[in-house]
C-alpha positions in Angstrom: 17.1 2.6 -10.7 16.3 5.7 -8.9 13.1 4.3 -7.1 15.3 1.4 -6.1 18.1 3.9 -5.2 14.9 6.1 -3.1 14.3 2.7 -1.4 17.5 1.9 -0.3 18.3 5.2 1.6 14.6 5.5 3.0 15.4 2.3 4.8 18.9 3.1 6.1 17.7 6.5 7.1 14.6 4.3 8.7 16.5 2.1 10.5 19.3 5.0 11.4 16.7 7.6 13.0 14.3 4.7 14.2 11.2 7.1 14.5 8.8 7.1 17.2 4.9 6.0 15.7 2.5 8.6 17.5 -0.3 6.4 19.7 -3.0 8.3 18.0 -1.2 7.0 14.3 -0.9 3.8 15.4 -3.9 2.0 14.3 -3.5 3.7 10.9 -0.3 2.6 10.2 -0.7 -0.9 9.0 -3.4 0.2 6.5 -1.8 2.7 5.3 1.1 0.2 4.4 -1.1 -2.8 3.0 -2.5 0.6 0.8 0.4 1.8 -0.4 1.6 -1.8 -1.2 -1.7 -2.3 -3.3 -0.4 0.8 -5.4 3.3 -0.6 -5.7 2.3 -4.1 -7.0 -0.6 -2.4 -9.5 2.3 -0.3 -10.6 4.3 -3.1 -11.2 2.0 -4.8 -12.9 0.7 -1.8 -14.8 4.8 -1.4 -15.8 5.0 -4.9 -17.1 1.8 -5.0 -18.9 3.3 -1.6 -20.6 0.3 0.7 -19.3 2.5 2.3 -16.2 1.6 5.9 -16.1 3.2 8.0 -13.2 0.8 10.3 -12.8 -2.1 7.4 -12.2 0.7 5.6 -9.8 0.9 8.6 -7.8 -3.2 9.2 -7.7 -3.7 5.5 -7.0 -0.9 5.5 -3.9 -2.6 8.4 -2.4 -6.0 7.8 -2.9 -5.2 4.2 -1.0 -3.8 5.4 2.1 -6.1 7.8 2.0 -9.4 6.0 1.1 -8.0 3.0 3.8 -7.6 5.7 6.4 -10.6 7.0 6.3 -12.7 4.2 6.5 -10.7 3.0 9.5 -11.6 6.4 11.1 -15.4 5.8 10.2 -15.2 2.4 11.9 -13.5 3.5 15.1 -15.9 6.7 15.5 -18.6 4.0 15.1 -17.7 2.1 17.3 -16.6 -0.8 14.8 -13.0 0.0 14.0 -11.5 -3.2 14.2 -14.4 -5.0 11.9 -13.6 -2.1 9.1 -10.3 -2.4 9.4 -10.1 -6.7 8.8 -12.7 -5.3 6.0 -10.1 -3.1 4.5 -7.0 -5.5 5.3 -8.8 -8.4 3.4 -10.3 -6.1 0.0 -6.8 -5.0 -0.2 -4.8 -8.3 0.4 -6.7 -10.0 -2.5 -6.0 -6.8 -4.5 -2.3 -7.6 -3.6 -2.5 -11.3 -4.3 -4.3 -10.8 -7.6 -1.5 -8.4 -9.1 1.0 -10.7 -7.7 -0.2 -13.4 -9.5 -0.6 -11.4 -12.9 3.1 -10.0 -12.2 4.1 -13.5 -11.8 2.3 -14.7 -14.9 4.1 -12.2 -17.1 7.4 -12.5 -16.0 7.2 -16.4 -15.6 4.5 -17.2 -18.2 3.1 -19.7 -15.3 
């Protein structure tokens, strides 16, 4: 209830103070999210299956967005950023789909 709650009043404050993205942040941004969204359906997962651990939620979030950022820094100082980031947007969208689909198997049984 209190993540939900957290949720709730990061949005209104989101949609209230409508903050300015920094250009240099920019390309970051959406891999950063698709990261952090690979930690909240693990976690969701991991909390159905009975497994969740806060401690290894809060590792695995960080180390996403991290890790994600990172390698799309590599790319664009190599000159490749755009092919690193697809990379990253695709390992971690079938990361994403796959604990969807366990989620949905144990609360569904389909």
């Amino acid at each position: 209830m209190k993540a939900l709650i957290g949720l709730v009043i990061g949005i209104l404050l989101g949609l209230w103070l409508q903050p300015e993205v920094p250009l240099w942040l920019e390309p970051y941004l959406p891999v950063a999210v698709i990261a952090a969204l690979d930690a909240v359906f693990g976690g969701l997962r991991a909390h159905l299956e009975g497994i969740f651990s806060e401690k290894v939620f809060v590792v695995s979030f960080l180390s996403n967005v991290v890790v994600a950022a990172v390698i799309v820094y590599l790319g664009d100082q190599l000159g490749v950023g755009s092919q690193l980031t697809t990379g990253v947007v695709v390992v971690l969208g079938l990361r994403i789909f796959s604990n969807v689909a366990s989620v949905r198997r144990l609360v569904f049984g389909a």
